[in-house]
C-alpha positions in Angstrom: 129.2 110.4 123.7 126.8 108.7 121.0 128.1 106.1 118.8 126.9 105.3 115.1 126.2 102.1 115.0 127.6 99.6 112.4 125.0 99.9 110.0 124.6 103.0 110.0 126.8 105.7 108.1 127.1 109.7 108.3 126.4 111.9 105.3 127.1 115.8 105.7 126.8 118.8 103.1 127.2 122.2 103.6 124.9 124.3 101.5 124.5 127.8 101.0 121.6 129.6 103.6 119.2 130.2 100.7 119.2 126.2 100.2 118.6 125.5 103.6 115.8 128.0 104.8 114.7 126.0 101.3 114.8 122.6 102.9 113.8 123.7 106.1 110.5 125.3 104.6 110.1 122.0 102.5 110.3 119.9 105.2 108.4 121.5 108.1 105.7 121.5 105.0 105.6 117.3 105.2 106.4 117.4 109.1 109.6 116.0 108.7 113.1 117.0 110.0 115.6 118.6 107.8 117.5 115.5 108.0 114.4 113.0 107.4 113.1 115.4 104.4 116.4 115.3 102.7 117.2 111.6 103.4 114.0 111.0 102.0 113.9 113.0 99.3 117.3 111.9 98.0 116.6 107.9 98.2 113.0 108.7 96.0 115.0 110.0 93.9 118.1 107.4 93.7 115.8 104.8 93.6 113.9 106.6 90.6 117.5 106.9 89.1 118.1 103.5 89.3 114.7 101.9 88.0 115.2 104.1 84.9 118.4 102.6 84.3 117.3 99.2 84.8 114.5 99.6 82.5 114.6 99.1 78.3 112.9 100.9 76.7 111.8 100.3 72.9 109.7 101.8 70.5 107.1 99.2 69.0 108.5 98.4 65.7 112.1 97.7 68.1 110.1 95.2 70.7 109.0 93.2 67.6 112.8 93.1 66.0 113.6 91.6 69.5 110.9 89.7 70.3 111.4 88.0 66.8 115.5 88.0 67.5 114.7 85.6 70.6 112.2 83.6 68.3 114.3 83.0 65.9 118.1 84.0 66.5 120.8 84.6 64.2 123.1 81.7 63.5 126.4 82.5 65.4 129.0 84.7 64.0 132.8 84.3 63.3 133.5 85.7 67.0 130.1 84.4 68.5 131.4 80.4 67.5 134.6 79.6 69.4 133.4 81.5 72.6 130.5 78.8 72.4 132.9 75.9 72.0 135.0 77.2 75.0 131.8 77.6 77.1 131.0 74.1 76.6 134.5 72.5 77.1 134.6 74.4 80.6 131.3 73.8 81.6 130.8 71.0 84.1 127.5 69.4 83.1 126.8 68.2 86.8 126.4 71.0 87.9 126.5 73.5 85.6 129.1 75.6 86.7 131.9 76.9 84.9 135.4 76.7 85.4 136.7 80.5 85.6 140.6 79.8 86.5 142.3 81.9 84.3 143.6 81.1 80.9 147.2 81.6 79.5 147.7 84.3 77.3 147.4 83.4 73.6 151.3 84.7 72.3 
């Protein structure tokens, strides 16, 4: 009996013949095993997934508008003002944590 071990986890799929004569092709291409090919494959691609949706990306003219923004920010807002004199009144200073217990509901 083989075991998985802890760090290790099982994915299955069931696909229709034409997709995996398809992968088998593919993967005896690169000298891989179906199951390497498509393990492979599928982390290149989550990976790629992930990086794009990490990334920010801004036209010229809107990298200046923030670059500028960070230079020089706004003065804060209406909403922006007592969320900064909360932050400081629960901040501890010696360490510069912040007390997260949670607040009674304002009635």
């Amino acid at each position: 009996m083989t075991s998985v071990s802890a760090d290790r986890g099982r994915i299955t799929a069931r696909v229709p013949s034409k997709v995996r004569e398809t992968l088998e092709t593919a993967a005896s291409i690169v000298g891989a095993t179906v199951n390497q090919f498509i393990v492979q494959t599928a982390l290149r691609e989550a990976e790629r997934i992930i990086e794009q949706e990490r990334i920010i990306q801004l036209s010229a003219r809107d990298a200046e508008a923030f670059l500028r923004a960070l230079d020089a920010p706004p003065p804060p807002n209406d909403k922006l003002t007592p969320v900064l004199e909360d932050y400081v009144r629960r901040r501890d200073d010696h360490t510069g944590a912040l007390d997260w217990r949670p607040r009674q509901k304002r009635v």
